[in-house]
C-alpha positions as CSV (number, residue, x, y, z in Angstrom):
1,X,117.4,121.7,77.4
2,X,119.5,119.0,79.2
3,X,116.9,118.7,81.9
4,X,114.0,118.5,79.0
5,X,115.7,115.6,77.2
6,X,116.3,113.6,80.8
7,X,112.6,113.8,81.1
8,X,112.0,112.6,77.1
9,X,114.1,109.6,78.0
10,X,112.1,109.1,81.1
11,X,108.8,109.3,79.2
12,X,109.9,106.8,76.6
13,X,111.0,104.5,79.2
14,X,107.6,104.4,80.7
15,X,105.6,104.1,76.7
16,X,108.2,100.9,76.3
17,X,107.1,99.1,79.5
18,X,103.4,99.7,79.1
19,X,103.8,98.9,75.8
20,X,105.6,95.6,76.3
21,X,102.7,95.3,79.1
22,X,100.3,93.5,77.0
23,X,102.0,91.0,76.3
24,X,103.6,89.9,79.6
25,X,99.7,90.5,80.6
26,X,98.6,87.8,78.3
27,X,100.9,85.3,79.0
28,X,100.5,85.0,82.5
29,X,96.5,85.5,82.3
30,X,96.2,81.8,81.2
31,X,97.2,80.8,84.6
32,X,95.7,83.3,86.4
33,X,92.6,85.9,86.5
34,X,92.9,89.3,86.4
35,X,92.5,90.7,90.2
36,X,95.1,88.5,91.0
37,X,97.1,89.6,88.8
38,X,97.0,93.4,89.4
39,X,97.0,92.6,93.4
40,X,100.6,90.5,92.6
41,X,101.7,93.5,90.8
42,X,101.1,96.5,92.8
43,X,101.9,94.4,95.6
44,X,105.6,93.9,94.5
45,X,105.7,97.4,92.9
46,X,104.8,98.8,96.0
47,X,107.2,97.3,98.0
48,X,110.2,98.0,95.1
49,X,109.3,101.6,95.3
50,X,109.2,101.3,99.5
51,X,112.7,99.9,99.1
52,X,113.6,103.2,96.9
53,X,112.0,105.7,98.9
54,X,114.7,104.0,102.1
55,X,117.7,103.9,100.1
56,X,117.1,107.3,99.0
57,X,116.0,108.6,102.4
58,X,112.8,110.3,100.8
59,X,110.2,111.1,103.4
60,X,107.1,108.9,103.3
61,X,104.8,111.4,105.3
62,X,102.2,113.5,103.1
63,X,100.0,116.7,103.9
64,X,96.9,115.1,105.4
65,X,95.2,117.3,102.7
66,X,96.5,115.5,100.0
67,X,95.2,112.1,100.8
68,X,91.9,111.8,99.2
69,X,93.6,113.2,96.0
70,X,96.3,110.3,96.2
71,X,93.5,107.6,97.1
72,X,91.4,108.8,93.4
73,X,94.0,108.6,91.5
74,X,95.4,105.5,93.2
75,X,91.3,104.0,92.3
76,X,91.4,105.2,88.7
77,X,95.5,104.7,87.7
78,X,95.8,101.7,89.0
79,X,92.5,100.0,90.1
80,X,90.0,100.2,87.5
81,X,92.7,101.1,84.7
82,X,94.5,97.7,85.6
83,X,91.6,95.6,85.5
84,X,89.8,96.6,82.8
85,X,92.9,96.3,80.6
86,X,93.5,93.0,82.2
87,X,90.1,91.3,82.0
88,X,89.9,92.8,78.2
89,X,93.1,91.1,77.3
90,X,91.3,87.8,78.4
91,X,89.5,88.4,74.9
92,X,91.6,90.5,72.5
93,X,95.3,90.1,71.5
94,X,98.0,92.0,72.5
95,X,98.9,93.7,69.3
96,X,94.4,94.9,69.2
97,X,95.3,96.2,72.8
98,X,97.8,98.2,72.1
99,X,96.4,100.2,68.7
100,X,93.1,100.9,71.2
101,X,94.9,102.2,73.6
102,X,96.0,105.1,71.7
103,X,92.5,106.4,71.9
104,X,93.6,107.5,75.4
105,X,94.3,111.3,73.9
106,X,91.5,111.7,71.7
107,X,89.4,111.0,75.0
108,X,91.7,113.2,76.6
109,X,90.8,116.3,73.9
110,X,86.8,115.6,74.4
111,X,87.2,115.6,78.0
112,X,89.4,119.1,77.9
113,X,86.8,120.6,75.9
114,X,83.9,119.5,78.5
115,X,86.2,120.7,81.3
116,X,88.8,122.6,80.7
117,X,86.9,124.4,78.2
118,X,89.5,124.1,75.1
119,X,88.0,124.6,71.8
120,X,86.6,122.3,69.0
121,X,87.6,122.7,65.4
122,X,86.9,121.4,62.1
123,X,90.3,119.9,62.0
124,X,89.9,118.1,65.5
125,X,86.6,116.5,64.5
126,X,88.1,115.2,61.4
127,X,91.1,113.1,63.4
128,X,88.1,112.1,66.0
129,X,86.5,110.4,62.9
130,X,89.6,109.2,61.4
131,X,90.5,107.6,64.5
132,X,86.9,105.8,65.0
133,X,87.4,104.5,61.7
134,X,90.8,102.9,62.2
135,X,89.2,101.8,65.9
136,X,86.4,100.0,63.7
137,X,88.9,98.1,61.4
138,X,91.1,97.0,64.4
139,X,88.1,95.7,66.0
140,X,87.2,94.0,62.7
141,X,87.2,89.7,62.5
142,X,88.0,88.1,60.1
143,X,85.1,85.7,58.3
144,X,86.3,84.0,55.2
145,X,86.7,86.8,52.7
146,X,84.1,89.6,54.7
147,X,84.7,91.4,56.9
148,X,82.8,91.6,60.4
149,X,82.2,94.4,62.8
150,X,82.1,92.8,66.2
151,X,82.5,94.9,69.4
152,X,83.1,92.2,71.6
153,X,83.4,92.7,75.7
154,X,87.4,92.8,75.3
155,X,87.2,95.2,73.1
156,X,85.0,97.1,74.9
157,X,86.3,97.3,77.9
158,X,89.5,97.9,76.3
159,X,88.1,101.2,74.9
160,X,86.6,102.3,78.2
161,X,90.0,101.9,79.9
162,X,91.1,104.5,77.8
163,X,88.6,106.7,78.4
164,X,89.6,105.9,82.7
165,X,93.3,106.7,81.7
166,X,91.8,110.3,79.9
167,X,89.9,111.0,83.1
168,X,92.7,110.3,85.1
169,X,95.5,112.1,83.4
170,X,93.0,115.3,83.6
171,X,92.5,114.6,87.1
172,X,96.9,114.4,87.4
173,X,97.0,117.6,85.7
174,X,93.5,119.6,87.6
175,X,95.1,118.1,90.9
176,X,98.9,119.1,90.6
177,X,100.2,117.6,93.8
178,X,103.0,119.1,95.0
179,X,104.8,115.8,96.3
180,X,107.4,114.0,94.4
181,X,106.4,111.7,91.2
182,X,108.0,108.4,93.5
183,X,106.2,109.2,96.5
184,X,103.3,109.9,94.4
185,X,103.6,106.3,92.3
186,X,104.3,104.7,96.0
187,X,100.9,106.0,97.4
188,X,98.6,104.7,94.3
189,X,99.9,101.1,94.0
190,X,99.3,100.9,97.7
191,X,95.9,101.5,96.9
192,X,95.8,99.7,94.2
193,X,96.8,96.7,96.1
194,X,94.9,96.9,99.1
195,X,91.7,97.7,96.4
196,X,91.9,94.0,94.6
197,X,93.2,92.3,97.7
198,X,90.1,91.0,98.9
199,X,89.8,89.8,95.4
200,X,92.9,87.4,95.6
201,X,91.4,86.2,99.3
202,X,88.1,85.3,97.6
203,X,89.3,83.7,94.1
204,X,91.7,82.2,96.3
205,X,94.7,83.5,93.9
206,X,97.7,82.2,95.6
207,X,96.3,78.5,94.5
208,X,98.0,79.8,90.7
209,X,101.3,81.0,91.8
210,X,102.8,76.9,91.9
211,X,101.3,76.8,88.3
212,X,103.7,79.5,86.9
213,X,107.0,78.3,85.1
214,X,110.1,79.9,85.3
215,X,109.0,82.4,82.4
216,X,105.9,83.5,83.7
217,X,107.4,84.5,86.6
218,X,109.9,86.8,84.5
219,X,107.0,88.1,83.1
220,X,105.4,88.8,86.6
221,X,108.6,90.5,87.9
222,X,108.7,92.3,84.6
223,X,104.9,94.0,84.9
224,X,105.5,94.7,89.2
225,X,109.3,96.3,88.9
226,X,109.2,97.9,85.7
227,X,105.7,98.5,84.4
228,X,104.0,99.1,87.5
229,X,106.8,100.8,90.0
230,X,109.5,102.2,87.6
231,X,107.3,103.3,84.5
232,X,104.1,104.9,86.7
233,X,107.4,106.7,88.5
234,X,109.4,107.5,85.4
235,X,105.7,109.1,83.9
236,X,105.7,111.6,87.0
237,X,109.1,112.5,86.4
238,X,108.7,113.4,82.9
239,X,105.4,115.5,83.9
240,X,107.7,117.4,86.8
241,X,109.6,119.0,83.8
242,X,107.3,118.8,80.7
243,X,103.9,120.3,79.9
244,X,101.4,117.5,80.1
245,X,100.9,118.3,76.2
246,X,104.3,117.4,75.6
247,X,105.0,114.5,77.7
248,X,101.4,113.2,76.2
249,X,103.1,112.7,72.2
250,X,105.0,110.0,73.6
251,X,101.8,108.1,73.6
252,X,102.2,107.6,69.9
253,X,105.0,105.2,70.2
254,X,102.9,102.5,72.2
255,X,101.3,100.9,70.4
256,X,103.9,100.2,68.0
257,X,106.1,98.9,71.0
258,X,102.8,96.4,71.7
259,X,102.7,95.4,68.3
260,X,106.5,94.3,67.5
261,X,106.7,92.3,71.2
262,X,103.2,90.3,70.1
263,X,104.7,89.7,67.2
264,X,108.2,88.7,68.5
265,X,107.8,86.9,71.6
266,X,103.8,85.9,71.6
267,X,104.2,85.0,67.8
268,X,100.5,86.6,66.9
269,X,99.3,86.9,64.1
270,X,100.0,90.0,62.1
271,X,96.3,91.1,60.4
272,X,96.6,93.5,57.3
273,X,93.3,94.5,57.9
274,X,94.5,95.3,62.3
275,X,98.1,97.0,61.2
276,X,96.0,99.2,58.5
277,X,93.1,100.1,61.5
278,X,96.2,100.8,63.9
279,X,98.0,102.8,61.5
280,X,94.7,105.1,61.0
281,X,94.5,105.0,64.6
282,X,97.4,107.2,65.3
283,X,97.2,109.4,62.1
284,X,93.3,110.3,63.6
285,X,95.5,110.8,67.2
286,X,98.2,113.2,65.3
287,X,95.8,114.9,63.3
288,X,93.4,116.0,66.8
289,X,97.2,116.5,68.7
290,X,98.7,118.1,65.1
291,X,100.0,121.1,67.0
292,X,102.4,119.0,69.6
293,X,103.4,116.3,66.9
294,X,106.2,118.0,65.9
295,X,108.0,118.5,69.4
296,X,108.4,114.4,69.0
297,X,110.0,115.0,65.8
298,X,112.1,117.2,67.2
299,X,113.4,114.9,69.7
300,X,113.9,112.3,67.8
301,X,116.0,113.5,64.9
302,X,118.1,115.2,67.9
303,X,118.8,111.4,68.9
């Protein structure tokens, strides 16, 4: 039970970075474009986790076997994840960001049917439908007093990043490497960062860097220590102890974590018509995942 809780804390760790992501992601993508921006991070990241793995005296060396399994997850976790979230927050707010991104386990469900061959039931098509409902009103504008469906490309990609995050955590689970959750995290933001670094060398990135103020680069250090190195790290840990089902609840809280911090330190806007979508967002999410919902209750009425 102790060892269960330790790995509850871990995973709600990692939901509060991501979810405070956003908004460091949109502050400092007015100054810079998005490669850059994931190459700066996974960069860092990967060199606060090399730092880790001396102190601790881990071993760096990895079954041969392993490698191409590393480098796919290292493409779709960090790679195309990173930048599709990035260059759709060039679009979107922060607070939009976060209510799509809780999508990520109703693509997860589809794709578990497809491929793991769970089953489909009346009550799981209904949350699916609840959920694109909710996704529509998030991704509503505002027009004088009507209302406006418009899909645009943020929003899109937005969507499709959660799908990549679906694929990828089936992948995490299909693969089960049997190396430890920092090594692991170490591996993909190298190959993360070596994916977007000719990026940086042809957008000529480092010209942005002089630009930043003192609070950007907080921001910076903020996304490459904690969201990229500890929370990818901290996410392992969790799945080392918990079933993937469990560990996946604690998607819930994120976007609520986005919303407050756009609210509180971007100052956004808050849209009755967005915090209703988002709202009917995660009770689509909780009525597909019904059956796990109440291990999160659990935990937190324990705290």
């Amino acid at each position: 039970m102790r060892l269960k809780v330790i790995a509850s804390i871990y995973a709600i760790l990692a939901i509060s970075f991501w979810g405070v992501s956003f908004v460091s992601t949109k502050a400092l993508l007015v100054k810079m474009d998005p490669f850059t921006l994931v190459v700066l991070r996974f960069g860092i990241a990967a060199l606060f986790l090399l730092v880790i793995l001396m102190l601790s005296r881990r071993k760096l060396a990895i079954p041969l076997r392993y490698v191409p399994h590393l480098i796919v997850l290292g493409i779709l976790g960090v790679f195309i994840h990173q930048v599709l979230q990035s260059t759709a927050l060039l679009t979107i707010d922060a607070s939009s960001a976060g209510w799509l991104i809780s999508l990520s386990p109703i693509f997860t469900v589809i794709l578990s049917i497809l491929f793991l061959h769970e089953k489909m039931n009346l009550t799981r098509a209904a949350g699916m439908i609840v959920a694109v409902i909710g996704v529509m009103l998030v991704t509503t504008t505002r027009s004088g007093q009507s209302f406006d469906f418009s899909m645009n490309l943020g929003f899109s990609l937005m969507i499709l990043s959660t799908l990549n995050w679906a694929v990828y955590s089936i992948l995490l689970k299909k693969l089960n490497i049997p190396i430890p959750a920092l090594v692991v995290t170490f591996y993909m933001s190298v190959v993360g960062f070596l994916l977007t670094l000719p990026f940086i060398l042809r957008n000529r990135g480092w010209e942005s860097l002089p630009l930043l103020d003192s609070s950007e680069w907080a921001h910076l250090a903020f996304l490459a220590v904690f969201v990229s190195g500890v929370g990818y790290w901290y996410w392992g840990k969790a799945h080392e102890v918990l079933d993937a089902s469990r560990v996946s609840v604690f998607l819930y809280l994120e976007p609520l974590v986005t919303f407050l911090a756009a609210i509180l330190l971007l100052h956004e806007k808050v849209f009755l018509i967005s915090a209703v979508g988002g709202i009917i967002i995660i009770i689509g999410v909780m009525i597909v995942n019904g059956r796990h919902l109440p291990l999160l209750f659990r935990f937190l009425a324990r705290k």
